[in-house]
C-alpha positions as CSV (number, residue, x, y, z in Angstrom):
1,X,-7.1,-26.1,-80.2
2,X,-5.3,-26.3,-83.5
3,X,-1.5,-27.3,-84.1
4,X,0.9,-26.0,-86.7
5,X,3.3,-28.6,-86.9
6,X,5.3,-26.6,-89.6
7,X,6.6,-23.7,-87.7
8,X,6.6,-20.9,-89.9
9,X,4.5,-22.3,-92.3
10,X,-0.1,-21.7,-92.5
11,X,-0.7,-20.4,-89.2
12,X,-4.0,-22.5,-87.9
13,X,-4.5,-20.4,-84.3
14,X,-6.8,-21.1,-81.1
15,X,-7.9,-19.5,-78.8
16,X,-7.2,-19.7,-75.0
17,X,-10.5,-19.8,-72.9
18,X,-12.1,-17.5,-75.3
19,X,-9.7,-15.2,-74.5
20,X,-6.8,-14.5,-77.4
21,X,-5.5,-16.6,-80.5
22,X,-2.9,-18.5,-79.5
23,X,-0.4,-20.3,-82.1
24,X,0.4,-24.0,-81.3
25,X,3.6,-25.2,-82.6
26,X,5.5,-28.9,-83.1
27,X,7.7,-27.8,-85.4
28,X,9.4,-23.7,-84.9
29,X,10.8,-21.6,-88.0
30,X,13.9,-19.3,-87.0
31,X,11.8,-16.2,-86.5
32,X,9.0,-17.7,-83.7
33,X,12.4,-18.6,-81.7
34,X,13.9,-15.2,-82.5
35,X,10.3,-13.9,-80.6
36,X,10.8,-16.2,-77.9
37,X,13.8,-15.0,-77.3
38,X,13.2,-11.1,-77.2
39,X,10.1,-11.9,-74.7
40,X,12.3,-14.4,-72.5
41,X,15.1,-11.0,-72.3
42,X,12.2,-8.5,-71.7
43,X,10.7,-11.0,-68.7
44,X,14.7,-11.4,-67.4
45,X,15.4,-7.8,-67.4
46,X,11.8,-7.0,-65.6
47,X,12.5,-9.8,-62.8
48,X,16.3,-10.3,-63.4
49,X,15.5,-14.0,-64.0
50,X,15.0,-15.9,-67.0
51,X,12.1,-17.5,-67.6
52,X,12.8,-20.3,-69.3
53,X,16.0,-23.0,-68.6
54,X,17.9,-25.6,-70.7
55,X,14.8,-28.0,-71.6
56,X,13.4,-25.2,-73.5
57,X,16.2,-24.0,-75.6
58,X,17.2,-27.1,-76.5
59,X,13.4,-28.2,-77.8
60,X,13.4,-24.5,-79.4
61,X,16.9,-25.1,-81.2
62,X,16.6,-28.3,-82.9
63,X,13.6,-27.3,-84.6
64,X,11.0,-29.2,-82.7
65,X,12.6,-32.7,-83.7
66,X,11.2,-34.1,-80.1
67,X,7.8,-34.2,-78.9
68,X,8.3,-30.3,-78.2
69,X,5.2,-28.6,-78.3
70,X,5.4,-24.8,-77.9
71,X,2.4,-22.0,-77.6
72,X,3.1,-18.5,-78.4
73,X,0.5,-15.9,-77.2
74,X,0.6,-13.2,-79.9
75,X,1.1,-9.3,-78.8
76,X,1.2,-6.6,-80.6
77,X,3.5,-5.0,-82.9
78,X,4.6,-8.6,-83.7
79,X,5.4,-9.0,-80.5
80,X,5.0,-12.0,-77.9
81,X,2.6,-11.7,-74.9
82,X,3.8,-15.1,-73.5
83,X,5.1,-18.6,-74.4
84,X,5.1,-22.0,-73.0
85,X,7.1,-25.0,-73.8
86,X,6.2,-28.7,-73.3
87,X,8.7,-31.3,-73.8
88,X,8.8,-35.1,-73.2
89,X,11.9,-36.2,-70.8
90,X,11.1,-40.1,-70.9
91,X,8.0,-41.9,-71.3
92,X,5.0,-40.6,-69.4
93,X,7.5,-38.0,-67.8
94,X,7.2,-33.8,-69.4
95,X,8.3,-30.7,-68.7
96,X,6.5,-27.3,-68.9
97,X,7.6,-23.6,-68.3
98,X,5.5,-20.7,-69.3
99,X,5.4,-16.9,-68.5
100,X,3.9,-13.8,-70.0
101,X,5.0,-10.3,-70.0
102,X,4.0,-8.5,-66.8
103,X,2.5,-11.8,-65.3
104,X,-0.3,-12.0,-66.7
105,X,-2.0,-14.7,-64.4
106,X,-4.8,-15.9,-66.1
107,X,-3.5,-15.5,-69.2
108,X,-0.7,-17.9,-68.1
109,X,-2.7,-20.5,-66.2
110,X,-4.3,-20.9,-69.8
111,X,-1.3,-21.3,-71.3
112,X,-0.6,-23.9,-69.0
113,X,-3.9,-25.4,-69.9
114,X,-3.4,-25.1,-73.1
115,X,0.2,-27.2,-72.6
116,X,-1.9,-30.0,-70.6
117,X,-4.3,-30.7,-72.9
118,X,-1.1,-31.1,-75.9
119,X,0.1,-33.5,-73.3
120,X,-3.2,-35.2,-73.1
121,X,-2.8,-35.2,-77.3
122,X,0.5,-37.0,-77.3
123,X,-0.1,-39.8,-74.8
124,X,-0.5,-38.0,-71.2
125,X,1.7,-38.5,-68.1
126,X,3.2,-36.9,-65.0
127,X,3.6,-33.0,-66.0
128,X,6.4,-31.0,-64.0
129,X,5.8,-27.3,-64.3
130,X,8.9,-25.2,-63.4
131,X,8.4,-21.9,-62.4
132,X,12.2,-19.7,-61.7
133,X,12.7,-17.6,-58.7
134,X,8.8,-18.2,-57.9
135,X,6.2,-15.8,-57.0
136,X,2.7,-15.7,-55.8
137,X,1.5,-15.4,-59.5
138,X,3.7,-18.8,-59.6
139,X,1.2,-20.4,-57.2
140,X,-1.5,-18.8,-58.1
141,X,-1.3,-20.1,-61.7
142,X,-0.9,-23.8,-60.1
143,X,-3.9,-23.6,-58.0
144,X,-6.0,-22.4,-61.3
145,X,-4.3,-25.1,-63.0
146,X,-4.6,-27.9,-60.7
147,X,-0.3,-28.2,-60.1
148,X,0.5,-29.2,-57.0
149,X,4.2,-27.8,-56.0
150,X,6.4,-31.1,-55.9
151,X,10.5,-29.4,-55.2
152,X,12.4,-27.1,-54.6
153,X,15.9,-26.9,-56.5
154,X,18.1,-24.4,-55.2
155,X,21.2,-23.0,-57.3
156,X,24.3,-22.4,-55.5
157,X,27.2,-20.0,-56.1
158,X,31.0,-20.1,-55.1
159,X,34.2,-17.9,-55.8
160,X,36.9,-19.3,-57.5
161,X,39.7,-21.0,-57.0
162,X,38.5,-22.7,-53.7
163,X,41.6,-23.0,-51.3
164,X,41.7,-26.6,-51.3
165,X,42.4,-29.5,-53.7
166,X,40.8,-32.6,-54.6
167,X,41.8,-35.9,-52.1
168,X,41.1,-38.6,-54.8
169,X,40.3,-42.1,-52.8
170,X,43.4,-44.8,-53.1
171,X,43.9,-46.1,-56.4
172,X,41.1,-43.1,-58.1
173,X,42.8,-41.9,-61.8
174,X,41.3,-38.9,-63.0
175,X,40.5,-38.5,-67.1
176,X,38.8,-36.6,-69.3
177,X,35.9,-38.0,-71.1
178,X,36.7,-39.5,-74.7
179,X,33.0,-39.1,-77.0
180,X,32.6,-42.1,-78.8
181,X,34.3,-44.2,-76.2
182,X,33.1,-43.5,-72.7
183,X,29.2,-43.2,-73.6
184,X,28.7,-46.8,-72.3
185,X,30.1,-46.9,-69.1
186,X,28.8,-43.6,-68.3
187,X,25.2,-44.1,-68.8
188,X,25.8,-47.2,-66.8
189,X,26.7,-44.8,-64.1
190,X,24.1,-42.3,-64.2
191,X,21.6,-44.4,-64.4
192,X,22.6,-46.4,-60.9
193,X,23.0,-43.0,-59.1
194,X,20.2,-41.0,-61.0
195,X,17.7,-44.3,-60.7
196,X,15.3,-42.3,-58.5
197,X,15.9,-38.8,-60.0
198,X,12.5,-37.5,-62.3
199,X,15.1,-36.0,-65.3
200,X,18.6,-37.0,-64.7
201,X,17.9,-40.8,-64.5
202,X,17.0,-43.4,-67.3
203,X,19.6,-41.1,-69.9
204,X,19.7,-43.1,-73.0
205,X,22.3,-42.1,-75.6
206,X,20.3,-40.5,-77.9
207,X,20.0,-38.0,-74.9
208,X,24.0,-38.0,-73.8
209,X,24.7,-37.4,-77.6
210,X,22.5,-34.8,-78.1
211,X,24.5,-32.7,-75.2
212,X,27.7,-33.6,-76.4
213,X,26.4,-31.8,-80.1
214,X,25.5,-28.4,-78.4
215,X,28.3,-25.8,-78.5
216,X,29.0,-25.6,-74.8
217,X,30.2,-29.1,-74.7
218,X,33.8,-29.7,-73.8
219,X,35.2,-33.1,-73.2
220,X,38.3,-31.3,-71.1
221,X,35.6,-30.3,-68.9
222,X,34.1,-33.6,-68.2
223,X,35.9,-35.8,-65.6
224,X,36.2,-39.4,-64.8
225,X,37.3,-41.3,-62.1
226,X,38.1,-45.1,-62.6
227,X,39.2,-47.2,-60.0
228,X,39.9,-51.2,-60.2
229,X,36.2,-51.7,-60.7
230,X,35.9,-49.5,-63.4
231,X,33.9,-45.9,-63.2
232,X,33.3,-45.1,-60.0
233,X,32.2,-41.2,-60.6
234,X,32.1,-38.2,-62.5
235,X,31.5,-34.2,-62.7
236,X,30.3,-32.8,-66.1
237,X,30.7,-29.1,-66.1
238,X,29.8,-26.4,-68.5
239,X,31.0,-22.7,-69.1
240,X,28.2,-20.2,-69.8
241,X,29.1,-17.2,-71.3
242,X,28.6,-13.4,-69.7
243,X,25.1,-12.7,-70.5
244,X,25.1,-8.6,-68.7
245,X,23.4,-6.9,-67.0
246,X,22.0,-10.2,-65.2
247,X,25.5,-12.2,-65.3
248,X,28.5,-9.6,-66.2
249,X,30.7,-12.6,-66.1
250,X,31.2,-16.4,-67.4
251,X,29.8,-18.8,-64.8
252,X,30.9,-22.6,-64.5
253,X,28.2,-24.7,-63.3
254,X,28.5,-28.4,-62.2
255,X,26.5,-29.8,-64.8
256,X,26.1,-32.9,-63.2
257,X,28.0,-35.1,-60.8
258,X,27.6,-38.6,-59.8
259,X,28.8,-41.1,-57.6
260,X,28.2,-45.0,-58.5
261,X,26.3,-45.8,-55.5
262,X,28.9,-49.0,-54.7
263,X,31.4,-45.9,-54.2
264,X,29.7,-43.6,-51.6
265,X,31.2,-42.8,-48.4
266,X,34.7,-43.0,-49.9
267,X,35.0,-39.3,-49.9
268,X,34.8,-39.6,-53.9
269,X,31.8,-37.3,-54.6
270,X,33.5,-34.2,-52.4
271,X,37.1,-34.7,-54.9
272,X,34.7,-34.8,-57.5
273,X,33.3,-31.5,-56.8
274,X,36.5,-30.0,-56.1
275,X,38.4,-31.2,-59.0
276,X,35.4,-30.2,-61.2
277,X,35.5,-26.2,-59.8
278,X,39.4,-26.6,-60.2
279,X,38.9,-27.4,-63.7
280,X,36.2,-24.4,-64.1
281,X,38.5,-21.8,-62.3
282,X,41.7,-23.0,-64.6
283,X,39.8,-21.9,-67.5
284,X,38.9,-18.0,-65.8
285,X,35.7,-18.6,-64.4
286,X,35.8,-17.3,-61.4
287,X,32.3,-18.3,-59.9
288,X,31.3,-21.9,-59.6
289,X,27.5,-23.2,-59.8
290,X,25.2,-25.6,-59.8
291,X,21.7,-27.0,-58.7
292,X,20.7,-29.2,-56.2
293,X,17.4,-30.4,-54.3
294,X,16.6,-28.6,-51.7
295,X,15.9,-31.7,-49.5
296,X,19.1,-33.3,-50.3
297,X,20.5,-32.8,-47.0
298,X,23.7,-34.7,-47.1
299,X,24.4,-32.9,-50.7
300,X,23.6,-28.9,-49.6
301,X,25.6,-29.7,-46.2
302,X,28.6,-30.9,-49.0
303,X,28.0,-27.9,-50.6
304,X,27.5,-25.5,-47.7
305,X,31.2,-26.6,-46.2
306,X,33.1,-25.9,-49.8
307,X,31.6,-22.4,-49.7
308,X,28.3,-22.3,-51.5
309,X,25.8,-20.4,-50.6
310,X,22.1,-19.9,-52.2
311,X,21.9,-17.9,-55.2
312,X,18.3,-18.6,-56.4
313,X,15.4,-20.8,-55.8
314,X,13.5,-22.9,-58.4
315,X,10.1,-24.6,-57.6
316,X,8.7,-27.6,-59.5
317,X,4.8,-28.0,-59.6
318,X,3.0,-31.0,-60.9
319,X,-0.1,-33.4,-62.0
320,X,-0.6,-36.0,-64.2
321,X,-2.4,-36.1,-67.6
322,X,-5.0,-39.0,-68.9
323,X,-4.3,-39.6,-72.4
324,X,-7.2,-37.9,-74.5
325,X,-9.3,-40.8,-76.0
């Protein structure tokens, strides 16, 4: 297997199990994204899901400026047959999606090969595979691969406005994040309530900067409760726009929200959620969202009572990668 870490640039292809050429990218020139985009719409308006999520876009839209590695499985007419997208969350910690057009099995599970062996390339680690919505092709291509399936993230949905308001604990002020001010404190307080969590925890600010420089970032959308001891909690929301036939209208999701541990039980993390949708729904959006473990009892029960209910179900797979000598 061969890399092109220009993007755009001399193509140097492999092959996949002696099957097809296969381009592998570190670097990726406007027009490979462009074809990764057409064959992500194609797979979302066959399955009405998309096949890829945030991790993806991001490594796509910054040029390949992380350890992104991306391999495009060439169709014809200059078309894509599939992708797949590796990118590094923390140290010995990456991500992987990958789909083909018409679910191709086999030719997936060696693109997921494929994807291990970059890993094994750039220093090895625990490899999450995310598959959306998943199917029996989903754990078919794990068993060929070796994945073993790790979580289950669910994504709820709930109309807007909710018929209640937030009941902030005594002495709680509410704010709206301030970039360049509040970047401290508030990795301080992901970090303590994320400390377990595989991709939310250990956020450095390299990572909280690079969100707040994506176009969907609004600081009016990002609340902070203080109380005497400082930050206590927070709920980070973001507004995506209508993207029809799949979503006809914007959708607020709960980015992320978080509790300082020190704080739980107060009833903080429940005004959290509510002052978060309030915001969401007195901008237009009139559907809340967000994602959640599906083991996270005490969380989906939180949920559940506000109104939520399941919209879709995401499975994680994983394995872990020696280091090629």
């Amino acid at each position: 297997m061969t890399v092109d870490e220009n993007g755009g640039g001399e193509d140097r292809p492999g092959t996949l199990d002696g099957m097809r050429e296969v381009r592998v990218l570190e670097r990726f020139a406007p027009a490979d994204v462009e074809a990764v985009r057409h064959l992500a719409d194609e797979i979302e308006a066959a399955t009405n899901t998309p096949p890829f999520g945030e991790t993806t876009w991001l490594g796509l839209s910054d040029g390949g400026t992380r350890d992104d590695v991306g391999l495009l499985l060439p169709g014809a007419d200059d078309r894509l047959d599939g992708y797949a997208h590796v990118a590094r969350h923390h140290a010995g910690a990456w991500s992987l999606e990958a789909a083909t057009r018409g679910d191709d099995v086999e030719a997936r599970a060696a693109l997921v090969r494929a994807a291990l062996d970059a890993v094994a390339d750039h220093g090895g680690g625990h490899v999450t595979m995310w598959a959306h919505s998943p199917t029996e092709g989903d754990d078919a291509v794990a068993t060929l691969t070796a994945l073993a399936p790790e979580r289950d993230l669910l994504q709820l949905r709930v109309p807007l406005p909710l018929s209640e308001s937030p009941r902030w604990p005594a002495g709680t002020t509410v704010r709206a994040f301030l970039p360049g001010a509040d970047e401290d404190a508030w990795l301080v307080v992901n970090n303590r309530a994320f400390a377990a969590h595989p991709e939310q925890g250990n956020w450095t600010r390299e990572i909280l900067e690079r969100r707040e420089a994506e176009p969907w970032f609004d600081p009016e959308g990002f609340l902070l409760a203080f109380d005497d001891d400082g930050l206590a909690g927070f709920c980070w929301t973001k507004m995506h726009p209508a993207h029809p036939p799949l979503e006809p209208d914007p959708l607020g999701e709960i980015y992320v929200i978080g509790v300082d541990p020190s704080r739980q039980g107060t009833g903080l993390g429940r005004a959290l959620t509510i002052g978060g949708l309030d915001s969401l729904a007195r901008r237009g959006i009139t559907h809340g969202m967000l994602f959640v473990d599906a083991d996270n009892t005490a969380a989906v029960g939180l949920y559940t009572a506000l109104g939520f209910t399941t919209h879709r179900l995401d499975r994680a797979y994983g394995c872990d990668v020696e280091a090629r000598a």
